[in-house]
N, C-alpha and C positions, 0 to 999 in steps of 0.2 A: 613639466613632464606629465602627459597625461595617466603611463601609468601608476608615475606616485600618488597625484589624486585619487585616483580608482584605488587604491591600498588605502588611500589614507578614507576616503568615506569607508571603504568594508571595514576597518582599524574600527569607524566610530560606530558602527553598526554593533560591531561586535561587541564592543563596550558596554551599548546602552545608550549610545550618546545620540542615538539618530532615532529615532522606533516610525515606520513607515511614512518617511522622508519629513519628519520634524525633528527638531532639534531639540535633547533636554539642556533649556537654558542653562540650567542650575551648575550641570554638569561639566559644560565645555566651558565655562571658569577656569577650571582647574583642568583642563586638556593639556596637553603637552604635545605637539606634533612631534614624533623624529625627523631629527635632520638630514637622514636617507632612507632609502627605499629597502635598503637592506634591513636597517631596522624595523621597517614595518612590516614587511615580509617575515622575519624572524619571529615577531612579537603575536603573529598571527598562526604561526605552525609551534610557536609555545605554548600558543592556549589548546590546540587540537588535546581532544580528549585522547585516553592511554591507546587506544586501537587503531586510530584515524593515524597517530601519530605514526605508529608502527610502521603502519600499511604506506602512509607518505614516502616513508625511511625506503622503506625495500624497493618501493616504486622511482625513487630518486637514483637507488644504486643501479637499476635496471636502465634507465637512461631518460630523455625528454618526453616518448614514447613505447610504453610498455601493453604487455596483455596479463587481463586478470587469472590467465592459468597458471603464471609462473608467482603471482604475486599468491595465490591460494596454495600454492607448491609452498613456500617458503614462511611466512607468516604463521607466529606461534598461534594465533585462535583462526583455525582455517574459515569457519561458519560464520563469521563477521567482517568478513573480506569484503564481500557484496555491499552488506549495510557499510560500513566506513566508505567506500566508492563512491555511493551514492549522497554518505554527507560530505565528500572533501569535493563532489560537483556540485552540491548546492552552494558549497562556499564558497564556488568558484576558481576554485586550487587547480582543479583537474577539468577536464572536459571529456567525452566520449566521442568516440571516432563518430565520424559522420556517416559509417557505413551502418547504424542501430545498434543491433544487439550481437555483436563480434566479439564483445571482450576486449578489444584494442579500445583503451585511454591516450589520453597527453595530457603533458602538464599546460595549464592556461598559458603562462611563459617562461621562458628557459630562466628568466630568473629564479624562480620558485623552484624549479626541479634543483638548480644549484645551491640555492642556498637549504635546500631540504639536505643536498648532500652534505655541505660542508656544514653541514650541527650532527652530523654520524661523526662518534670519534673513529679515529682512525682503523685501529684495532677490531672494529664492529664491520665497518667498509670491508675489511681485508674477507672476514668470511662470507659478507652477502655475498661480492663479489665470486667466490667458490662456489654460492648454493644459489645464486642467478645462474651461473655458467652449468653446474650439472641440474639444475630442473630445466635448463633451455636442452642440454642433449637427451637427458629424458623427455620431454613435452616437444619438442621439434624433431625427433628420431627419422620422420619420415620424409624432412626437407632441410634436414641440419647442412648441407652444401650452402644453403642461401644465410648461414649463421655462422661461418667459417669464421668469421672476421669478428662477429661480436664475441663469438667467443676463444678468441687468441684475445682479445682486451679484458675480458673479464677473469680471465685466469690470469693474467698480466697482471693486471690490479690486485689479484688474490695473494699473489705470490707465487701461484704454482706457474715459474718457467718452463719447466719443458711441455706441459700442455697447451702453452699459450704459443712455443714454439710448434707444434704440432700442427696447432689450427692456422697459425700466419704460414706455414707451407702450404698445406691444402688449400688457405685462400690465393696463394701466389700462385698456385697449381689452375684454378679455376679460372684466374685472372687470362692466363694466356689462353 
């Protein structure tokens, strides 16, 4: 699988075990490969520093493809939103849209956006879920019709029914 390779060299990078494309002998002795991909994906959004990690967090409950207005909306140290984006693309976690300087990210693969989700315990999901959904109707106010639908899911996920009922009308309203 070649994306488990590609985790499994960044795994060793991160380590120490690689330092610009040699190998410390010494070291990879004692390596342990995990035996999936999830593990190494895991073991590499464990080590993200306290802000990176955050910022991964709210950007996984926002979906595969998010923008850094709603992640600066939401995120307890708003002023290192920027900085953490810029080290979770150098680690290759995330990517930036191809359009420059938009502010639309994606995660490099939907694995990573999912297993960022499922390390949120539940109870933590349930409120991003609420404060993605009201910073997308504050921060989208002037095309929220074209987020109808994300956000009937994200108040679905939050809990709050009858908002999430609200927006899956007005989506079905758009549809026809």
């Amino acid at each position: 699988n070649p994306l488990y390779l590609h985790e499994i060299v960044r795994d060793c990078t991160d380590n120490g075990l690689m330092l610009s494309g040699k190998y410390e002998v010494e070291k990879i002795v004692h390596f342990k490969a995990p035996l999936m991909l999830k593990q190494v994906i895991a073991s590499r959004l464990d080590r993200l520093q306290k802000q990176e990690h955050a910022t991964i967090s709210v950007a996984a409950v926002v979906g595969i493809t998010f923008h850094d207005i709603i992640l600066k909306d939401i995120c307890d140290d708003r002023t290192k939103v920027k900085e953490s984006l810029f080290n979770l693309e150098k680690q290759g976690l995330i990517e930036r849209a191809l359009d420059g300087d938009s502010g639309n990210y994606s995660f490099s693969n939907v694995l990573i956006q999912e297993i960022a989700y499922e390390m949120i315990l539940p109870s933590r999901r349930k409120l991003l879920h609420i404060a993605v959904a009201r910073s997308m109707e504050k921060n989208y106010l002037d095309r929220i019709h074209h987020f109808y639908g994300h956000l009937a899911y994200h108040f679905s996920r939050g809990g709050d029914i009858k908002l999430s009922e609200r927006y899956l009308h007005l989506s079905g309203k758009m549809a026809l």
